[in-house]
SERO-4910 file (N, C-alpha, C, O; in steps of 0.05 Angstrom, whole numbers):
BEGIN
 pado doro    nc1    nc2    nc3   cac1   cac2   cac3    cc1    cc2    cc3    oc1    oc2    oc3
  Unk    A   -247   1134   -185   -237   1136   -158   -256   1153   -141   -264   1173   -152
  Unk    A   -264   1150   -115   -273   1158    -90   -258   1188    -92   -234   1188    -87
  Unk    A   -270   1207    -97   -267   1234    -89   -250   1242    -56   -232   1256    -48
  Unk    A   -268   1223    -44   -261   1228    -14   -234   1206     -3   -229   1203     21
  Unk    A   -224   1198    -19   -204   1176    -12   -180   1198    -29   -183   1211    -50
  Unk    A   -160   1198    -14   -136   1200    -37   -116   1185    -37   -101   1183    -18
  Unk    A   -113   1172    -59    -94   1157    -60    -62   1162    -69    -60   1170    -92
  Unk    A    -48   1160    -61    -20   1158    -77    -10   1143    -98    -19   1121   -101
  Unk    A      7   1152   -113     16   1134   -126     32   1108   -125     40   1095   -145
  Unk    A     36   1103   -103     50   1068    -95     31   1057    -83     32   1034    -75
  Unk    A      4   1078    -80    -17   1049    -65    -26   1044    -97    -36   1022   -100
  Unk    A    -24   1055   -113    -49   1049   -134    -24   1026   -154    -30   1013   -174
  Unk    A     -7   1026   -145     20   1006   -153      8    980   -151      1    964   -169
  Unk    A      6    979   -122      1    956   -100    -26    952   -112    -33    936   -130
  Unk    A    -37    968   -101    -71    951   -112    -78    936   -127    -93    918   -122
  Unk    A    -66    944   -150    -70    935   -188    -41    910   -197    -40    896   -217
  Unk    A    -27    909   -182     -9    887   -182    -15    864   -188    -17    852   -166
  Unk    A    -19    849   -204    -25    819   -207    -25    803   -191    -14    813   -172
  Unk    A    -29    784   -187    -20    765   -168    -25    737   -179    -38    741   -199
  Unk    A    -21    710   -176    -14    683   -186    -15    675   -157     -1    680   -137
  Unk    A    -42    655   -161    -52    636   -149    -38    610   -159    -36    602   -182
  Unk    A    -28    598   -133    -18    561   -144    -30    551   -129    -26    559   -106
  Unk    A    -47    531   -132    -53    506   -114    -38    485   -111    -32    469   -129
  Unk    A    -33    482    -88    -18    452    -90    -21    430    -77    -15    425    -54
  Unk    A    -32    415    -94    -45    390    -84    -33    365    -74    -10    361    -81
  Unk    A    -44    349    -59    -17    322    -57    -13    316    -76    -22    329    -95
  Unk    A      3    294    -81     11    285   -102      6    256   -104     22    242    -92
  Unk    A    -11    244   -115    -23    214   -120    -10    201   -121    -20    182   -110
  Unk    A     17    193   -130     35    172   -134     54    166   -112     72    149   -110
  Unk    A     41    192    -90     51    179    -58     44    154    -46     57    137    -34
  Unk    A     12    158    -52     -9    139    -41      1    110    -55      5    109    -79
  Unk    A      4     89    -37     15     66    -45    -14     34    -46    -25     23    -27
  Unk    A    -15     29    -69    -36      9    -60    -31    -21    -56    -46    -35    -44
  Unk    A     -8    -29    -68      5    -50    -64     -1    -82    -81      2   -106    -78
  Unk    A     -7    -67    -94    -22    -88   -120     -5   -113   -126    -12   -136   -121
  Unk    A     16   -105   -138     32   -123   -141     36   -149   -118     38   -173   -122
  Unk    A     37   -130    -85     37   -149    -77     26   -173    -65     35   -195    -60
  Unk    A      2   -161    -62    -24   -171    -61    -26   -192    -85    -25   -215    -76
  Unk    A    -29   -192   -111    -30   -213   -127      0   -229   -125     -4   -245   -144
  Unk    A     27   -236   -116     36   -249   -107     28   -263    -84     29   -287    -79
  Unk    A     19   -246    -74      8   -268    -45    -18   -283    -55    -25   -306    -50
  Unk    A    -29   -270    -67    -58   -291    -82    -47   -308   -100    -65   -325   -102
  Unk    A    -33   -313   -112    -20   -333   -127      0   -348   -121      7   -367   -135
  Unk    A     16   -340    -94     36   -360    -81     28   -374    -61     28   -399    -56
  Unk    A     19   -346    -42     18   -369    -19     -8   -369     -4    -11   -385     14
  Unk    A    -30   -347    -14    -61   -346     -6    -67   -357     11    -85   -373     10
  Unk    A    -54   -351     37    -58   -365     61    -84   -354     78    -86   -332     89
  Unk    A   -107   -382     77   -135   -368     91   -139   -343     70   -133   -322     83
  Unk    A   -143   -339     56   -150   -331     28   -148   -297     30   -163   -281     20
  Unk    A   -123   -292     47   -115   -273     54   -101   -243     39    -96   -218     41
  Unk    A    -97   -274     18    -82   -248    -10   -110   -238    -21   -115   -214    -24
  Unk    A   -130   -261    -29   -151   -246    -50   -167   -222    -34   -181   -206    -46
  Unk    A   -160   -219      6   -177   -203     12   -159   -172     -1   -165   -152    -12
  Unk    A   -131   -187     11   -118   -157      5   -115   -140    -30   -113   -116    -35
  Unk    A   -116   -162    -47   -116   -154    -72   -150   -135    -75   -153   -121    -95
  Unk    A   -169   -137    -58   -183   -129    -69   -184   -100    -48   -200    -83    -57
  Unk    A   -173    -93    -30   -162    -70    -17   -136    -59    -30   -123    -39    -23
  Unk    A   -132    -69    -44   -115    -57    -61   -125    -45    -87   -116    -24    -95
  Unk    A   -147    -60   -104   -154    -57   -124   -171    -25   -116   -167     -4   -129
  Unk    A   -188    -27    -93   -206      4    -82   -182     25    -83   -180     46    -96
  Unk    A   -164     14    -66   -143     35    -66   -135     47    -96   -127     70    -93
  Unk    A   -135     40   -119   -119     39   -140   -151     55   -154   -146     69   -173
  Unk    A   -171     55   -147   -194     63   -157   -204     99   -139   -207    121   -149
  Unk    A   -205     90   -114   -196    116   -104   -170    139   -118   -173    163   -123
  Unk    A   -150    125   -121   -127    140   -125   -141    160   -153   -142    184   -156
  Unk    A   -147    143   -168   -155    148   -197   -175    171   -194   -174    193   -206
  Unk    A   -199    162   -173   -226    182   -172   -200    216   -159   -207    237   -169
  Unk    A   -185    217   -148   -171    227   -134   -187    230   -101   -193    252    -93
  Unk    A   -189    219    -93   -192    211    -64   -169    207    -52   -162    183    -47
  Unk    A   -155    225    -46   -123    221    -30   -138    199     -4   -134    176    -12
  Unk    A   -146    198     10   -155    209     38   -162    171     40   -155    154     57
  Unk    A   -174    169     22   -195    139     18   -170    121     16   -163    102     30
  Unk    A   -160    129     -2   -145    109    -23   -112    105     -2    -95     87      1
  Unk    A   -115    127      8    -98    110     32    -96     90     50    -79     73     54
  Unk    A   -126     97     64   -131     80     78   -145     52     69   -152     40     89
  Unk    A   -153     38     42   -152     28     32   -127     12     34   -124    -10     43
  Unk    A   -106     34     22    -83     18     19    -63     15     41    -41      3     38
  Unk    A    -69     24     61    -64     17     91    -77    -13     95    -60    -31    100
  Unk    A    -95    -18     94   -112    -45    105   -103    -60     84   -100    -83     93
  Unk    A    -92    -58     48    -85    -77     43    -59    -91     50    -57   -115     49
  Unk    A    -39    -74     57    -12    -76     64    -17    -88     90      0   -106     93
  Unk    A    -32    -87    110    -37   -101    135    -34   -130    124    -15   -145    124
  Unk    A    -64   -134    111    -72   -161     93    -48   -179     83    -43   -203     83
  Unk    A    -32   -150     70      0   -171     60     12   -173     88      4   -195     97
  Unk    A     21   -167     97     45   -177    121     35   -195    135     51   -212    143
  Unk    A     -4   -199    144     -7   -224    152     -6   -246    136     10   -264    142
  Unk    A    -21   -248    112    -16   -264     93     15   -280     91     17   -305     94
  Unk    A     39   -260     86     67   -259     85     68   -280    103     73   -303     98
  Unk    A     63   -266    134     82   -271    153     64   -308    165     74   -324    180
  Unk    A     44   -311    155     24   -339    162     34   -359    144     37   -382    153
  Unk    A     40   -354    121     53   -365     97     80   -370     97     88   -385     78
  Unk    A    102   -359    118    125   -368    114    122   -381    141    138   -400    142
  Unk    A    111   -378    159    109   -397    181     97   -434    164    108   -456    163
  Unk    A     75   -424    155     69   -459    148     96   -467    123    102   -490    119
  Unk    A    106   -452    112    119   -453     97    154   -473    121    164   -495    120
  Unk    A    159   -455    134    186   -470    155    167   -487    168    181   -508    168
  Unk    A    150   -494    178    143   -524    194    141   -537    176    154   -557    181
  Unk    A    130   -540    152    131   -563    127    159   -572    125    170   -594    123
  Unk    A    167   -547    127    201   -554    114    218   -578    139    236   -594    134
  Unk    A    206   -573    163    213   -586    187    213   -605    194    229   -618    206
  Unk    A    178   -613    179    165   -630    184    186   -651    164    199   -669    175
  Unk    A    187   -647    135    200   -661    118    232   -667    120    244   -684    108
  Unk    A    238   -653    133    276   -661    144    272   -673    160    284   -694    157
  Unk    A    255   -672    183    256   -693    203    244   -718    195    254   -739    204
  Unk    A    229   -719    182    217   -740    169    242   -761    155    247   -784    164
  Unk    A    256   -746    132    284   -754    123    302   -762    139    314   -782    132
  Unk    A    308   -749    165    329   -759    183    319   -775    186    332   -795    182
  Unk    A    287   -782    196    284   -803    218    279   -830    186    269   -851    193
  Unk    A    284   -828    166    278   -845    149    320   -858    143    331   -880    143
  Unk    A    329   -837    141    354   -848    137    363   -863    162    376   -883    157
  Unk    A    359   -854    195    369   -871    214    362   -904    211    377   -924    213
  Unk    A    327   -901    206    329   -929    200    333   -946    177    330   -970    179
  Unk    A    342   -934    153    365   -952    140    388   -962    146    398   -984    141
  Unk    A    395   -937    160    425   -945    165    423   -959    189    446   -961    199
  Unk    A    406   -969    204    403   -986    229    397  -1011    222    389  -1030    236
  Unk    A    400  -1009    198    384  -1039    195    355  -1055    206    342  -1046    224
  Unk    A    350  -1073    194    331  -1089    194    340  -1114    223    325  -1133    228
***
């Protein structure tokens, strides 16, 4: 001890007290990459080949997450989830005009049966 310092006995308490460092980091299993849905859409309805872009913004995402790249692997998995909802939402559109196309088709095939020849 410093001659010229005096200390008391509750600073020399304090001083020498331990202390416990925690880090706390995000938590990886927040970050969502969407894998699953991305290969549904690449295998159902791959509209303008929209699922294989997003499966593979999903796949970076899922590779980020792993490197621990919170930061990356989000936004990765931000752009693949975009990829799905267009994909989704292009795919159930051609999906109801087919369906439209083919009922009307049916109506207009049963009127002229039943109208005769």
């Amino acid at each position: 001890m410093d001659p010229a310092v005096s200390y008391s006995q509750n600073d020399c308490k304090t001083l020498y007290s331990p202390a416990t460092v925690i880090e706390v980091g995000q938590d990886p299993t927040l970050v969502k990459d969407y894998v699953v849905w991305s290969l549904f859409n690449l295998v159902n309805m791959n509209c303008c080949c929209l699922g294989l872009i997003a499966l593979f913004y999903s796949v970076k995402s899922r590779d980020q997450k792993h490197s621990k790249n919170l930061t990356r692997a989000r936004d990765y998995g931000e752009t693949a989830k975009r990829f799905n909802i267009a994909s989704t939402v292009i795919s159930v559109i051609a999906v109801v005009i087919i369906l439209a196309i083919y009922v009307t088709t049916i109506i207009a095939v049963l009127q002229n049966i039943q109208s005769g020849p």
